[in-house]
C-alpha positions in Angstrom: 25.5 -9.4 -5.2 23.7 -10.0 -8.8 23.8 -7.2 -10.6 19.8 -8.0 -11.7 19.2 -7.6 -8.0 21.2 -4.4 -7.6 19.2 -2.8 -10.4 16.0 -4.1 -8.6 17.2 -2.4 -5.3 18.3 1.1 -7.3 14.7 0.7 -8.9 12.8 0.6 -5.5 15.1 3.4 -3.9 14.5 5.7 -7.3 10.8 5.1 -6.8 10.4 5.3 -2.9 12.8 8.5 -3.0 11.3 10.3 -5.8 7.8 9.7 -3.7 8.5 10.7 -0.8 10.4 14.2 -1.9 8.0 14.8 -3.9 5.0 14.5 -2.1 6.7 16.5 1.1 9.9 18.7 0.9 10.3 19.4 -3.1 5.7 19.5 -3.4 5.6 23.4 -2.1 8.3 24.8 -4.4 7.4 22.5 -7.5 3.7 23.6 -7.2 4.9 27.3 -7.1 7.2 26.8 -10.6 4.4 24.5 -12.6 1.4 25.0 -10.6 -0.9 22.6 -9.5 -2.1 20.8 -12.6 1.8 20.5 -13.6 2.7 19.5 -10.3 0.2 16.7 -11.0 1.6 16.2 -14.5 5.0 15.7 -13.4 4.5 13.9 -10.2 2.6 11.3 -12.2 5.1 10.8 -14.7 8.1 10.5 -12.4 5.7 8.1 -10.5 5.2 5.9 -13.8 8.7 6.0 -15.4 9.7 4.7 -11.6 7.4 2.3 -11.0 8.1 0.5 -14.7 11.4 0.8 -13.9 10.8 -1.3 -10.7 8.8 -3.6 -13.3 11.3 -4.3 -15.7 14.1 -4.7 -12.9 11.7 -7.1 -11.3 11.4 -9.2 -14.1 15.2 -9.6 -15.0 16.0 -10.4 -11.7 15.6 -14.3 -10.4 12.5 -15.2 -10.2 12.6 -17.7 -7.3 16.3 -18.1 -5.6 15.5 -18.6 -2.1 14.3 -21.4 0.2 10.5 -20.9 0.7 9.0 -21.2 4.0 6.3 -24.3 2.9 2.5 -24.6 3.2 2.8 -22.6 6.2 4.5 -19.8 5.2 1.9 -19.9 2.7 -1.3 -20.3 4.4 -0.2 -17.4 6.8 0.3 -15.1 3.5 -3.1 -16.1 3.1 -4.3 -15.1 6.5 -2.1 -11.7 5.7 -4.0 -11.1 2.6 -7.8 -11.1 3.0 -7.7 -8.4 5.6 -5.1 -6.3 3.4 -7.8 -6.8 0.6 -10.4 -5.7 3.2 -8.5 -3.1 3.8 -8.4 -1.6 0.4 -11.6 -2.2 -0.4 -12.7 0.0 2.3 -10.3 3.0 1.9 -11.9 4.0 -0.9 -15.2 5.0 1.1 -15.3 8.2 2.6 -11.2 9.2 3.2 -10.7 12.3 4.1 -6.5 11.5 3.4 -7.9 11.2 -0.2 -7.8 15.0 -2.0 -11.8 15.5 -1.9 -13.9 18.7 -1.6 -15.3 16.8 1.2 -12.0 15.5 3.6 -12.7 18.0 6.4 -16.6 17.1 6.3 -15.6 13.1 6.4 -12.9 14.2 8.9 -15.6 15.4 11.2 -17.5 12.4 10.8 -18.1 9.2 12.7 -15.0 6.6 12.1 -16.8 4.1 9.9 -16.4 0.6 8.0 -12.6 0.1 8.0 -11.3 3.2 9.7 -12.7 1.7 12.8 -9.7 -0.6 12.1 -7.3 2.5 11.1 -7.1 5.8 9.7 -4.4 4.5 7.0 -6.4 1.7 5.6 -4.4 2.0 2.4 -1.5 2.2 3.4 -2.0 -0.7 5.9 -3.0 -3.0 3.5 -0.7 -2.2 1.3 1.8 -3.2 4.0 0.0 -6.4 4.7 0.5 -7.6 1.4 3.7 -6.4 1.4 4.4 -8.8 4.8 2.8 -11.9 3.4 5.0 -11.8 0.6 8.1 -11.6 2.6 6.8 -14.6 4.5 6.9 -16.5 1.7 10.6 -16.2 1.2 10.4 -17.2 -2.4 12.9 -15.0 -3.7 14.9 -12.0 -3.4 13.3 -9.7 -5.6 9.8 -10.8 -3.7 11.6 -9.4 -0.8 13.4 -6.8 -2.0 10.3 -4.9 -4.0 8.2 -5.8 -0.8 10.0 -3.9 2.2 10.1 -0.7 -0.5 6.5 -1.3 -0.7 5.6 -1.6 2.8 8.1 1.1 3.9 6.7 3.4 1.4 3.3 2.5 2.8 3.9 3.0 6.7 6.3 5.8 6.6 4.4 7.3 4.2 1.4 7.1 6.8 3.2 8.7 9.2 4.3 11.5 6.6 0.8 11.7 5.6 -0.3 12.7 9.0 1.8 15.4 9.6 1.2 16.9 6.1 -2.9 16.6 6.9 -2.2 18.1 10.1 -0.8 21.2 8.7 -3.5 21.3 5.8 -6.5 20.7 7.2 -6.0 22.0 10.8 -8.6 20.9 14.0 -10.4 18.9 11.0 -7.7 16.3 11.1 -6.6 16.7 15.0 -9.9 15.8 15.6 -10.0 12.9 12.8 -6.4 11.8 14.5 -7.8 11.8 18.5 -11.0 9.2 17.3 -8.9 6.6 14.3 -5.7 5.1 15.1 -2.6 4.9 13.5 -2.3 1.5 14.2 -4.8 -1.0 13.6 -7.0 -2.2 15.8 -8.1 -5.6 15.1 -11.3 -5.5 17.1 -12.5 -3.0 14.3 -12.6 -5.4 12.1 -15.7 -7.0 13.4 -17.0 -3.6 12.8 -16.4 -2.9 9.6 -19.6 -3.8 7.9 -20.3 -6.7 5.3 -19.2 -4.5 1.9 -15.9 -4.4 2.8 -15.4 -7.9 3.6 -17.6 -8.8 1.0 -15.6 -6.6 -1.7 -12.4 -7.6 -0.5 -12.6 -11.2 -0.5 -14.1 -10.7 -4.0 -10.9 -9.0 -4.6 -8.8 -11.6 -2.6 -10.1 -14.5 -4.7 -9.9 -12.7 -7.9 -6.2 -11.5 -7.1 -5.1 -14.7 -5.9 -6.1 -16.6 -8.9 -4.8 -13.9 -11.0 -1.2 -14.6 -9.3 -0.8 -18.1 -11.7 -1.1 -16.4 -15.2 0.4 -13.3 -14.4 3.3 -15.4 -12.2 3.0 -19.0 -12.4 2.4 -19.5 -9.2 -0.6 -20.5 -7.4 -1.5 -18.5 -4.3 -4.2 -18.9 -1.9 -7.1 -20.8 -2.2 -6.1 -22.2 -5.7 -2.4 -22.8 -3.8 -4.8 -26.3 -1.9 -7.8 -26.4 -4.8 
């Protein structure tokens, strides 16, 4: 195996493991020796030394040394995408996963917009864009960084539910028993229009964005 790609691979692990131990077995005692605020110091710097270290390994590696899977691979990366956009876009509205003084109120609350679809909208769209890359099957380190993304993501979902649990109590039981882990993809013809009409704002902007930053167009601008 290229030794570009092996660095990649050792870049992903080092970023995924350091997440995932940090945010669940290693998070109690390192918030009892540095406290919160250097708990959050620390866990942030791991997090950005790891992630540039995927960055750099990314770019050394090949940047397209596999087959490709055609127009259709890439219209269904498409397909893959504006929801995952969606997705995002939404998660960022009343969360009770993200660390507010408000997560048990919003936990109590009526599912709406995009945790109709799921209570992990992150992490779910994170994962969809994370598929539609594989599907492309335009190179190894595409894939490679992509299953550590979308593992990260889902498992990390999963993780993220047990750890709520145990915080926030009957709060997030009761959050649990009315969203799904899964996604349901009636909700999304519940959502609302701001998600949709943020996250194809964000699809079209991203896409586009993909021929500077990568010199490759992705799509609407892949046909126009």
């Amino acid at each position: 195996m290229d030794g570009a790609l092996l660095a990649l691979i050792a870049a992903n692990v080092a970023f995924v493991g350091t997440h995932f131990a940090m945010s669940h077995p290693l998070r109690a005692p390192m918030v009892g020796a540095l406290g919160a605020g250097g708990f959050q110091v620390v866990y942030s710097l791991v997090s950005v030394i790891t992630l540039a270290g995927v960055y750099f390994a990314f770019k050394a590696a090949p940047p397209a040394d596999l087959p490709g899977t055609g127009d259709i691979g890439w219209a269904l990366a498409s397909v893959l995408t504006l929801p995952a956009m969606v997705l995002l876009a939404g998660s960022l509205i009343g969360n009770p996963a993200l660390p507010t003084p408000k997560a048990e109120e919003q936990a109590r609350a009526e599912p709406r917009g995009v945790f109709r679809v799921t209570r992990h909208p992150m992490m779910w769209g994170i994962a969809l864009w994370a598929a539609s890359h594989i599907l492309i099957w335009w190179s190894w380190r595409t894939v490679v960084t992509a299953l550590a993304m979308g593992f990260l993501a889902l498992v990390g979902a999963h993780m993220q539910d047990r750890k709520k649990r145990a915080l926030m109590g009957d709060a997030w039981m009761e959050w649990s028993s009315r969203t799904s882990y899964w996604p349901r993809l009636g909700g999304f013809v519940r959502t609302g229009p701001l998600p949709w009409a943020v996250g194809l704002i964000l699809f079209v902007f991203f896409s586009w964005l993909h021929m500077p930053l990568g010199g490759i167009a992705a799509g609407i601008w892949r046909w126009f």
